[in-house]
C-alpha positions as CSV (number, residue, x, y, z in Angstrom):
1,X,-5.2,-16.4,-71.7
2,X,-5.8,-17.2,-68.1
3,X,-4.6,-14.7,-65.7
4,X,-2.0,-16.1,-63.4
5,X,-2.5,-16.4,-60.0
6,X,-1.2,-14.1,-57.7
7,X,1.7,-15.9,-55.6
8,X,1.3,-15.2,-52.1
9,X,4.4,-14.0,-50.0
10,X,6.6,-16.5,-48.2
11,X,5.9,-16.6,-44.0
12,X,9.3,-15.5,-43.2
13,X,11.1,-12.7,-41.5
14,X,9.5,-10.0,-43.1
15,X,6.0,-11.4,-42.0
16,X,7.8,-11.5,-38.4
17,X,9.0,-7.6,-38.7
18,X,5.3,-6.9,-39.7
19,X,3.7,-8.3,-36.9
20,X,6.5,-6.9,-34.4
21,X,5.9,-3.4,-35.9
22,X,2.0,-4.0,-34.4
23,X,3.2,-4.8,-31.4
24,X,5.1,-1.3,-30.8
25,X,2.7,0.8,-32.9
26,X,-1.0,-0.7,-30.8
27,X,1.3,-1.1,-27.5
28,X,2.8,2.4,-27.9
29,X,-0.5,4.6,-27.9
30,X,-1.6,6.0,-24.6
31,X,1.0,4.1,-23.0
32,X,1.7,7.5,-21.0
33,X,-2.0,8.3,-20.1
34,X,-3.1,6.1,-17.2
35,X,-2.2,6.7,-14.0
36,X,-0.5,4.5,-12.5
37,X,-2.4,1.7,-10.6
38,X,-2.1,-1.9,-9.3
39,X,1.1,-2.3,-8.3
40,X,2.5,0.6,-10.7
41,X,3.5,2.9,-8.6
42,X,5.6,0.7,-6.1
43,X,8.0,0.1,-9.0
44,X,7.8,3.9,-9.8
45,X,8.3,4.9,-6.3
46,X,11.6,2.5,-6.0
47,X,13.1,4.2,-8.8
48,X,12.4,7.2,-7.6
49,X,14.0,6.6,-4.6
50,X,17.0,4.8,-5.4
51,X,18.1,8.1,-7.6
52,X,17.1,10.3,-4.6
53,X,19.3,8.2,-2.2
54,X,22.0,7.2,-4.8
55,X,21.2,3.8,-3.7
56,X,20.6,1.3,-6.4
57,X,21.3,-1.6,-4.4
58,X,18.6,-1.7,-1.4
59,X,15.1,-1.0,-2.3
60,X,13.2,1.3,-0.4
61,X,9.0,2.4,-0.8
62,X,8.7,5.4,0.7
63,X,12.1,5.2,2.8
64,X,11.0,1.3,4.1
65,X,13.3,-1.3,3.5
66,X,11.5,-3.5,0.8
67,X,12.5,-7.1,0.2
68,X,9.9,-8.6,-1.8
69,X,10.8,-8.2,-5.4
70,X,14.8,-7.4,-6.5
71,X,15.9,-4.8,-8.0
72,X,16.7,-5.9,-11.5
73,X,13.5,-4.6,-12.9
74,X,13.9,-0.8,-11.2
75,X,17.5,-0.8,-12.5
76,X,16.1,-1.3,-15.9
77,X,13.3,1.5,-15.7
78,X,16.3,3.9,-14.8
79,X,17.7,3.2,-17.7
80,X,15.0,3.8,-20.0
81,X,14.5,6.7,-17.8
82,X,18.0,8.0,-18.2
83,X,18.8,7.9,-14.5
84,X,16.9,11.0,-14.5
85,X,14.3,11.6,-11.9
86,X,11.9,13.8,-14.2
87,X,11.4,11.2,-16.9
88,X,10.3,8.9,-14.5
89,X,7.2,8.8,-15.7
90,X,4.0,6.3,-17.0
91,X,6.2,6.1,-20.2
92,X,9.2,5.3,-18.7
93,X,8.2,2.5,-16.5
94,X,5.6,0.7,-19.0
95,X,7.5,0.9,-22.3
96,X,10.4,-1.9,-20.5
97,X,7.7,-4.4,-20.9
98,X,6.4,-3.7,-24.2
99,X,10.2,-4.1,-25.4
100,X,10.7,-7.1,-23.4
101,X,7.5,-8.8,-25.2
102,X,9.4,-7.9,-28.3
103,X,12.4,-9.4,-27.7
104,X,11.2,-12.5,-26.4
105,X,9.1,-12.4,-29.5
106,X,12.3,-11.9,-31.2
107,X,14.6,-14.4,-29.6
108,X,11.6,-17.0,-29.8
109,X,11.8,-16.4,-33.2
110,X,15.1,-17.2,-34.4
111,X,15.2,-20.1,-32.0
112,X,12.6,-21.8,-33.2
113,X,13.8,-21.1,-36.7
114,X,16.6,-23.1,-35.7
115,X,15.0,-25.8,-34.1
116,X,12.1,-26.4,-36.3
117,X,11.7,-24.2,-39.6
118,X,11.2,-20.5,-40.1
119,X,7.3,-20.6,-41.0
120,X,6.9,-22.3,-37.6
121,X,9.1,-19.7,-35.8
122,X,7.4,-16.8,-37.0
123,X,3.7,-18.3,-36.2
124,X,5.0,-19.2,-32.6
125,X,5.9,-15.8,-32.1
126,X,3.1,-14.0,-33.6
127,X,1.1,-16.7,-31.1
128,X,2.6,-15.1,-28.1
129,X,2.6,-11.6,-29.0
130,X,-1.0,-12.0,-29.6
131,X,-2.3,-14.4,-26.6
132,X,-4.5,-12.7,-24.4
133,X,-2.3,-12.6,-21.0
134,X,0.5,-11.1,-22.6
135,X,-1.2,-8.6,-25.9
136,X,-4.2,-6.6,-22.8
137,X,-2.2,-8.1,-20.0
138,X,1.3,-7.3,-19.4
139,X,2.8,-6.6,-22.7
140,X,2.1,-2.6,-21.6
141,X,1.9,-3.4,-17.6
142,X,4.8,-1.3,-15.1
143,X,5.7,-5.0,-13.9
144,X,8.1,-7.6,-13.8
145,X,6.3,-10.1,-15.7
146,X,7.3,-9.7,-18.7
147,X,10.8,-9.2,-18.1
148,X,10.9,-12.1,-16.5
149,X,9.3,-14.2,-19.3
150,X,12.4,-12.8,-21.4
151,X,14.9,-13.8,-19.3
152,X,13.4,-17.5,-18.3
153,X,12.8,-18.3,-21.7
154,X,16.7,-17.1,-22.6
155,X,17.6,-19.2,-19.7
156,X,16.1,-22.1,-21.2
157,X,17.0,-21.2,-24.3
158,X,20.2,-20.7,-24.6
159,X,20.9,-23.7,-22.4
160,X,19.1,-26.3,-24.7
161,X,20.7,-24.6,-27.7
162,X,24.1,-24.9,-26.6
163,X,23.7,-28.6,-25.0
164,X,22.6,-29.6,-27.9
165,X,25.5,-28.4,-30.0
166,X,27.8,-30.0,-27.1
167,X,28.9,-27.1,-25.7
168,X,27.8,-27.7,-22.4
169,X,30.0,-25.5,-20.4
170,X,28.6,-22.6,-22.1
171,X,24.9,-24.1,-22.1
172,X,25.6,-24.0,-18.3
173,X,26.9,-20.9,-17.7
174,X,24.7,-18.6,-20.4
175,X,21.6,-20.8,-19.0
176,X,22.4,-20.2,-14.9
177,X,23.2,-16.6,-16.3
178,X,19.6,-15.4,-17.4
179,X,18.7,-17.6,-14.4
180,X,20.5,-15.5,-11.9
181,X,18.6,-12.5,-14.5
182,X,15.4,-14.1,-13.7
183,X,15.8,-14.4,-10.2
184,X,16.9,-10.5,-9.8
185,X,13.4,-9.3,-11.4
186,X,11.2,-11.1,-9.6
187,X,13.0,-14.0,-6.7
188,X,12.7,-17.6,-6.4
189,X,10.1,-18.3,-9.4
190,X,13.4,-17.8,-12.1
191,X,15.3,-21.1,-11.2
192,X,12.9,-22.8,-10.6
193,X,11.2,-22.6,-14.1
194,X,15.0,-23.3,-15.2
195,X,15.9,-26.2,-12.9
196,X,12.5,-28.1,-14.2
197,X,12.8,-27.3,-17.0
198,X,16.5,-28.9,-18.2
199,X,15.7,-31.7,-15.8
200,X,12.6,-32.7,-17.7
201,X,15.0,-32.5,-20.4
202,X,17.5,-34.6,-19.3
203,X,15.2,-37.3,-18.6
204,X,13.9,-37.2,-21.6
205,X,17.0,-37.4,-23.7
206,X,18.4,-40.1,-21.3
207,X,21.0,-37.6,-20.2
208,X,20.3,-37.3,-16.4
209,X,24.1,-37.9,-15.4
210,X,25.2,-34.4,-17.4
211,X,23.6,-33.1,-13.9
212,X,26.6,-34.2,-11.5
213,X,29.0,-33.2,-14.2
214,X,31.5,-30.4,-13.1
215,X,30.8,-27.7,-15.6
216,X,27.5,-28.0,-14.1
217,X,28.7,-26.9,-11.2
218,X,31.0,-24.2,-13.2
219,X,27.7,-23.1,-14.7
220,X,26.2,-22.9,-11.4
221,X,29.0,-21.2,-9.3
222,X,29.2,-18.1,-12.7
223,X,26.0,-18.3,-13.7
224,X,24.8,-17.2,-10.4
225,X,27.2,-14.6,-9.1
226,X,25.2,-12.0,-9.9
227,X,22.2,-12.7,-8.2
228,X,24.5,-13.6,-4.7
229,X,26.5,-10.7,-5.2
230,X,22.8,-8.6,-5.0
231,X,21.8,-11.3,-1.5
232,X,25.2,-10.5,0.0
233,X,25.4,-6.7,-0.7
234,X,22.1,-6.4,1.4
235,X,20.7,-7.9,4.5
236,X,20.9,-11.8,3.5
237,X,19.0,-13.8,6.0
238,X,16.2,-11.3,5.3
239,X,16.6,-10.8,1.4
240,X,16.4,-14.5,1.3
241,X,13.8,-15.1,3.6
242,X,11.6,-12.9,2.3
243,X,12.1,-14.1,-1.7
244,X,11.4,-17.7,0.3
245,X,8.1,-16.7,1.8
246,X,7.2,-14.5,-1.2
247,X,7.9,-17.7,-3.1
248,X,5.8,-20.8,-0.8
249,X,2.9,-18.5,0.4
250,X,0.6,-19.1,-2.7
251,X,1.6,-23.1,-2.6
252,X,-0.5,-25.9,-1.0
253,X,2.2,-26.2,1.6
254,X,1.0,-22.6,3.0
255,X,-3.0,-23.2,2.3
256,X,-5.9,-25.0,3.4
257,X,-6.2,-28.6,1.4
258,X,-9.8,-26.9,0.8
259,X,-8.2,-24.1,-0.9
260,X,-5.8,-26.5,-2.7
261,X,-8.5,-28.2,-4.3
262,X,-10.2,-25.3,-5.2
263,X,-7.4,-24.1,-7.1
264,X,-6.8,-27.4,-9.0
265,X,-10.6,-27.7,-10.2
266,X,-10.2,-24.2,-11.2
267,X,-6.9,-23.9,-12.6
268,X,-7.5,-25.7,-16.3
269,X,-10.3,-22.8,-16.8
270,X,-8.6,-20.4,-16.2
271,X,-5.3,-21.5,-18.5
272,X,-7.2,-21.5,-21.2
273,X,-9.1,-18.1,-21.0
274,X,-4.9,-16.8,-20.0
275,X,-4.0,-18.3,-23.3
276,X,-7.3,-17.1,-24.9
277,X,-8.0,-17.3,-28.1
278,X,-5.8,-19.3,-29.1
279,X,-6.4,-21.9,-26.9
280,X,-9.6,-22.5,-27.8
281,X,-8.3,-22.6,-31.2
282,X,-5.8,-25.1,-30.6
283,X,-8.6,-27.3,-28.9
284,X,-11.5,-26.9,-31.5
285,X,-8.3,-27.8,-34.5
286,X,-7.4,-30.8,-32.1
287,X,-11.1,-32.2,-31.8
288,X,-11.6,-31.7,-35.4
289,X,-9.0,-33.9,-37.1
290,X,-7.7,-36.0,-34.4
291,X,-4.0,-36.7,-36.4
292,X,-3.2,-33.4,-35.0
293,X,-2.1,-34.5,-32.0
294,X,0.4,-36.8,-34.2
295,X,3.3,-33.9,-34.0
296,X,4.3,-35.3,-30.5
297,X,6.2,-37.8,-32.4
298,X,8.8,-35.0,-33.1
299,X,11.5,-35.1,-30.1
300,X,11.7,-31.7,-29.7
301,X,8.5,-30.9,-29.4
302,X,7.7,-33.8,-27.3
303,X,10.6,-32.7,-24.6
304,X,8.4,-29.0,-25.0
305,X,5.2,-30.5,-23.9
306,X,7.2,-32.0,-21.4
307,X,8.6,-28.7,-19.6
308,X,5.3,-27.1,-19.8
309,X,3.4,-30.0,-18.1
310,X,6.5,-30.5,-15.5
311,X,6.0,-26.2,-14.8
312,X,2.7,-25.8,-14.9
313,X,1.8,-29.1,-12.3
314,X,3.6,-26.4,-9.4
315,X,0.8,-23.8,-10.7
316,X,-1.8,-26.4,-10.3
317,X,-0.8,-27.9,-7.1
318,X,-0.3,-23.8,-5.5
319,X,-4.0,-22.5,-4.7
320,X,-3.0,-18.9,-4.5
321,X,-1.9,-19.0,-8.6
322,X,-2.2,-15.7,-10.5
323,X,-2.4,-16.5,-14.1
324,X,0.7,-14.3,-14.5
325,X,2.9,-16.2,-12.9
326,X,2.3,-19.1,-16.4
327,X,2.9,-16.4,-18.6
328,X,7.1,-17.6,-18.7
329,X,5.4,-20.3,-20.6
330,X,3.5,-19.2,-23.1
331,X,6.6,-19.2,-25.2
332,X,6.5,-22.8,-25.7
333,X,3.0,-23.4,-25.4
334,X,2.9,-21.4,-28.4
335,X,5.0,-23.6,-30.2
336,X,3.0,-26.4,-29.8
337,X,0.0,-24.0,-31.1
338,X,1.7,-23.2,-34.2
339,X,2.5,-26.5,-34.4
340,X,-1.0,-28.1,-34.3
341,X,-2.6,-24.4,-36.3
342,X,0.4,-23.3,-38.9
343,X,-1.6,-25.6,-42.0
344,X,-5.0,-23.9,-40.9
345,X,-6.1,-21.9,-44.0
346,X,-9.0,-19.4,-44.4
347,X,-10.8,-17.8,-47.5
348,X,-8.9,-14.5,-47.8
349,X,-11.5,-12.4,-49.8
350,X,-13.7,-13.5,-46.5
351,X,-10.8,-12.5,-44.3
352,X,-10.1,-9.3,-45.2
353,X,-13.9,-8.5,-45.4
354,X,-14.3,-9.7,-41.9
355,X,-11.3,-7.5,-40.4
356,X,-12.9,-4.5,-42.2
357,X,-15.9,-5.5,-40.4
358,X,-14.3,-5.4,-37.1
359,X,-12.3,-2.2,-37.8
360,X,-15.9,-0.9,-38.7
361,X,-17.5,-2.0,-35.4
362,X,-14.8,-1.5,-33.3
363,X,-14.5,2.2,-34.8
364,X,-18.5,3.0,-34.4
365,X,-18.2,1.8,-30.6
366,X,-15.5,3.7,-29.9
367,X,-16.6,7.0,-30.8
368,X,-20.3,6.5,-29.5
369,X,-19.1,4.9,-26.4
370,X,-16.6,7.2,-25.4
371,X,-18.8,10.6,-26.2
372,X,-21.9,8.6,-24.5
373,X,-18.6,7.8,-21.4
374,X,-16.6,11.2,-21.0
375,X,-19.4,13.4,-22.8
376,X,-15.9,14.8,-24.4
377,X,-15.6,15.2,-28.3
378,X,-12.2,15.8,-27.9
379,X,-11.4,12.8,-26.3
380,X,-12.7,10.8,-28.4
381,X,-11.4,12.3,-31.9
382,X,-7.9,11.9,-30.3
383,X,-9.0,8.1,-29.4
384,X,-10.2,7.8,-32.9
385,X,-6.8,8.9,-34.6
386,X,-5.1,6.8,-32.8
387,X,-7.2,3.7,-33.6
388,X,-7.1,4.8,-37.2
389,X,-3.2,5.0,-37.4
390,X,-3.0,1.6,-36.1
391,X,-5.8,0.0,-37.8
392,X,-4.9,1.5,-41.0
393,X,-1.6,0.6,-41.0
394,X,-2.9,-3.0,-40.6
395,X,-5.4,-3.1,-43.1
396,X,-3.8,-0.9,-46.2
397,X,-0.5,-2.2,-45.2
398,X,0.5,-5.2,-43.8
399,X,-2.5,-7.0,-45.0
400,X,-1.2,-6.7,-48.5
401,X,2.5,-8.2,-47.8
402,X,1.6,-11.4,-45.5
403,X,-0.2,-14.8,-46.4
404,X,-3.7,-13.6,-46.0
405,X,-4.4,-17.4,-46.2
406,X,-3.0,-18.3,-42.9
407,X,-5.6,-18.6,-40.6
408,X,-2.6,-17.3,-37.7
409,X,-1.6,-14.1,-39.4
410,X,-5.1,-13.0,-40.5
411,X,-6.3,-13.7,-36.6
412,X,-3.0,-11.9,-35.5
413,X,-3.6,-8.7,-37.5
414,X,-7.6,-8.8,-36.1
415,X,-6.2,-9.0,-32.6
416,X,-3.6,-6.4,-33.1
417,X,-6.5,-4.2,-34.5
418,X,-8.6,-4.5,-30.8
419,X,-5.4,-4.3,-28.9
420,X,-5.2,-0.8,-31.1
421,X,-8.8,0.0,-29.9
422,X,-8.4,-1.1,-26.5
423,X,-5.0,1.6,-26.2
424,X,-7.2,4.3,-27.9
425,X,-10.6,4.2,-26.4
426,X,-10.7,1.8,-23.2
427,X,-7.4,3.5,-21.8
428,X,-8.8,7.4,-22.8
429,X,-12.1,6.0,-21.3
430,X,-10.2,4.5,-18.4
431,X,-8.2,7.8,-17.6
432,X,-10.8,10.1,-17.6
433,X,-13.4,8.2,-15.2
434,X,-10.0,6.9,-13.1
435,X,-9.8,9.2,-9.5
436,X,-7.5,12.0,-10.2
437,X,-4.7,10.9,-8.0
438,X,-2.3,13.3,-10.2
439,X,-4.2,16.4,-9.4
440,X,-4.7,15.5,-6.0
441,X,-0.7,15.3,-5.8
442,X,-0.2,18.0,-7.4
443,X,-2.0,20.4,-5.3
444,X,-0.2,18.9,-2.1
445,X,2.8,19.9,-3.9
446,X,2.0,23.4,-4.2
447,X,0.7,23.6,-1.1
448,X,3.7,22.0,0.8
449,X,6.4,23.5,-1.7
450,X,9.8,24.1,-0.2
451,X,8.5,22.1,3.8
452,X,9.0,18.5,5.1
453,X,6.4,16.3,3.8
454,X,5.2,13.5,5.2
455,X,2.9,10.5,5.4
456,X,1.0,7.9,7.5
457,X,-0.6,5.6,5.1
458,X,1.1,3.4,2.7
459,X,-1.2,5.0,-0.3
460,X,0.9,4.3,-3.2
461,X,-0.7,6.4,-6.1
462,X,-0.5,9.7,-4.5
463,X,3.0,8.5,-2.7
464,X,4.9,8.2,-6.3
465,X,3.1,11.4,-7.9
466,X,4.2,13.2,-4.5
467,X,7.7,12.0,-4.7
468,X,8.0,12.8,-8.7
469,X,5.9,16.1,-8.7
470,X,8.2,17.1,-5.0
471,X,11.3,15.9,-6.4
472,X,12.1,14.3,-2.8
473,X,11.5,11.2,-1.0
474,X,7.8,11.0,0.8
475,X,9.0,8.7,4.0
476,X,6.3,6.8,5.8
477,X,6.2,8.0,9.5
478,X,4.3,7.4,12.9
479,X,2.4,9.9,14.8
480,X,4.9,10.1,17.1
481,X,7.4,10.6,14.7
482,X,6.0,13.7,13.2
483,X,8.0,17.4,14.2
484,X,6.2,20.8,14.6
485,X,5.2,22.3,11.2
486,X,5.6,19.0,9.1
487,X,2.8,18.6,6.4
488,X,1.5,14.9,6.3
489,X,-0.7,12.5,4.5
490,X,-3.4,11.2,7.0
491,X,-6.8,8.9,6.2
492,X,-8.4,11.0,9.6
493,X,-7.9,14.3,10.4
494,X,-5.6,15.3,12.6
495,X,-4.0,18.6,14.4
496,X,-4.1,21.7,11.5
497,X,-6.5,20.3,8.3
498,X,-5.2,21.8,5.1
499,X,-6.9,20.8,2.4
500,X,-9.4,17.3,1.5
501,X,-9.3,14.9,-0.8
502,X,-12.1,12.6,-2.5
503,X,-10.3,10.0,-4.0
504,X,-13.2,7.2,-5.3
505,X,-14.5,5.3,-2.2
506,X,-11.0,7.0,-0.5
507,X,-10.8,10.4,1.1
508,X,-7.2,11.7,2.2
509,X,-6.1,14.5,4.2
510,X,-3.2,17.4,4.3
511,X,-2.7,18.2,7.3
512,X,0.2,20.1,9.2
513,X,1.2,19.4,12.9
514,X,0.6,22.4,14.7
């Protein structure tokens, strides 16, 4: 008798749980071990601050008034932090993101499975999780990106879901909700993804008039009362000022036309390296059998390509475009990506030969490069443990429960296998050559232990390990404003010089007015 084929399990929920259990075991490791950097410790010092002033309304970095970004996504590192100074930490303030990837995962999930079917909902997801921008980006970053991705796509979300089941009232108010979520994490950019978004929507459907409507305006006037409640409890003509010029100064109205153009020549590049690799997946499918691009007949999917061309034409047109700023959507330019990949099939004795390959490669480079790096056994063998628990938990285990036929899952478990070596050895690699801004605070701690402390220069890394290792606020003073005996922060020497530090190409001073 022939023996029967092995029936391969469904792409379902399960496959989804899998690939969400990646995300949190590769995102999870080392996600304490950099120092902060980049714009890190800005969002570290806020929290800090708002606990040591018992103000959680005004954001301050290092005692100034800051405007630029609201508080939403501070308030939500207290949280994970307990409201507790001492476990404000690198933890702390990275591991909101990596749970806000999940849950927009999560949401994209189960909204797609609604709109389209489950097979498609679960390759959209594992899509995002996996693209580039968001898997080495931000998925692990102490920023409001991510959040903000959750809450635009919810906004958008949860309106079209609602609309469509004709409860517009609701579709309204849940949609200007998130809005007024979006716009407290990270200003201006939050409605506006929103208001293009059910506009292009509206046209499309023929539906334009539901815009004048009064529960619009219900929608609008609920929706948004948190976010004006926030404006009105500060200073705001300058907290909307600020989100205004925070919001136009990247755009072509505040650049050169030179600098315009630039950007636009330069802009469809660099989309698809943010969206990389599946981009030029999508692409290479889409060339190859030209029918592909047939599944715009779908409505749904056609008013999807819509929104993301209507959003992303204000990225092109803006010279000063990050590629962060697109990553609110790579939600539903992953749907289209499932879309046009989720028949793709590939040779599964082949596939898991060729992950086995990688882990073998990755695993060999690791531990040479990182002795050959630090000159440190021990840091690699801990970077190799790590690796191993996440690349073993791939290979002996979720490789055996998923189709290992779909061309998306077996890419998405290779990708979540060099995310896993990326947190293991680039971040223990990272740490160790990285200036020790943590030792350098530490010392001015011990030194200044129990007296005012100071500084003069707006250096963020050793401000936020100051303020956490001190347990007080570091304010930023003038010359003139320093008192006899006060220990400060100086780039020059000046009056009493304590101690010197050789940050990289930076050297700081502790110094003491005499």
């Amino acid at each position: 008798m022939r023996k029967a084929k092995k029936r391969l399990p469904p792409i379902d929920k399960k496959t989804f749980n899998i690939f969400l259990t990646m995300l949190f075991l590769a995102g999870t490791v080392n996600l304490w071990l950099l120092t902060l950097h980049h714009e890190e410790p800005r969002r570290g010092i806020i929290a800090l601050e708002m606990l040591f002033r018992h103000n959680f309304i005004q954001p301050t970095v290092l005692m100034v008034p800051y405007f630029r970004k609201p508080p939403l996504h501070n308030w939500i590192t207290i949280l994970f932090a307990g409201f507790n100074t001492h476990w404000i930490n690198e933890f702390t303030l990275r591991f909101p993101s990596l749970v806000a990837t999940g849950l927009t995962a999560f949401f994209l999930y189960r909204f797609i499975k609604r709109k389209l079917d489950e097979k498609v909902a679960v390759l959209s997801s594992i899509i995002f999780m996996t693209t580039w921008t968001v898997l080495i980006g931000y998925s692990t970053k102490c920023e409001p990106d991510m959040l903000l991705t959750l809450f635009t796509f919810m906004s958008i979300s949860t309106w079209y879901y609602f609309f469509d089941k004709n409860k517009k009232l609701i579709a309204w108010t849940l949609g200007y909700l998130f809005t007024s979520f979006a716009l407290l994490t990270k200003g201006l950019p939050g409605i506006l993804f929103f208001v293009l978004s059910y506009t292009t929507i509206l046209f499309l459907k023929k539906e334009f008039k539901e815009i004048l409507t009064a529960q619009h305006l219900i929608g609008i006037i609920a929706g948004l009362t948190p976010f004006f409640l926030w404006v009105i409890a500060v200073s705001p003509e300058k907290a909307m000022l600020t989100l205004w010029h925070e919001a136009v100064r990247r755009t072509a109205v505040d650049n050169p036309l030179t600098k315009t153009l630039k950007g636009i020549l330069l802009f469809i590049p660099r989309f698809i390296m943010a969206l990389f690799p599946w981009s030029l997946f999508t692409i290479y499918e889409i060339f190859k059998d030209r029918e592909k691009s047939n599944f715009l007949q779908n409505q749904f999917l056609k008013e999807i390509a819509a929104l993301i061309i209507v959003n992303s034409a204000v990225y092109l047109l803006s010279p000063g475009t990050r590629m962060r700023y697109i990553i609110p959507l790579i939600p539903f330019i992953s749907i289209l990506m499932a879309e046009i990949l989720k028949d793709k099939s590939v040779n599964p004795k082949k596939s898991i030969s060729n992950i086995q390959f990688l882990m073998d490669i990755l695993l060999f480079t690791g531990i040479i490069g990182t002795i050959w790096l630090t000159l440190h056994t021990e840091i690699a063998l801990n970077a190799t443990i790590f690796f191993l628990i996440v690349a073993y938990y791939i290979y002996f285990y979720a490789a055996k429960r998923i189709d290992i036929t779909s061309f998306i899952l077996m890419t998405g478990c290779a990708l979540f296998i060099i995310r896993g070596f990326y947190s293991a050895y680039f971040i223990s690699i990272a740490q160790f050559k990285y200036p020790k801004y943590k030792k350098a605070a530490w010392e001015i701690t011990k030194i200044t232990k129990g007296k005012r402390l100071s500084t003069l220069i707006p250096e963020l890394k050793i401000g936020f390990y100051s303020e956490k290792f001190r347990q007080q606020p570091l304010p930023l003073k003038k010359k003139t404003e320093l008192k006899k005996g006060e220990f400060f922060i100086t780039e020059k020497p000046l009056y009493r010089k304590l101690e010197t530090f050789k940050l990289g190409n930076k050297v700081f001073y502790l110094c003491e007015k005499e």
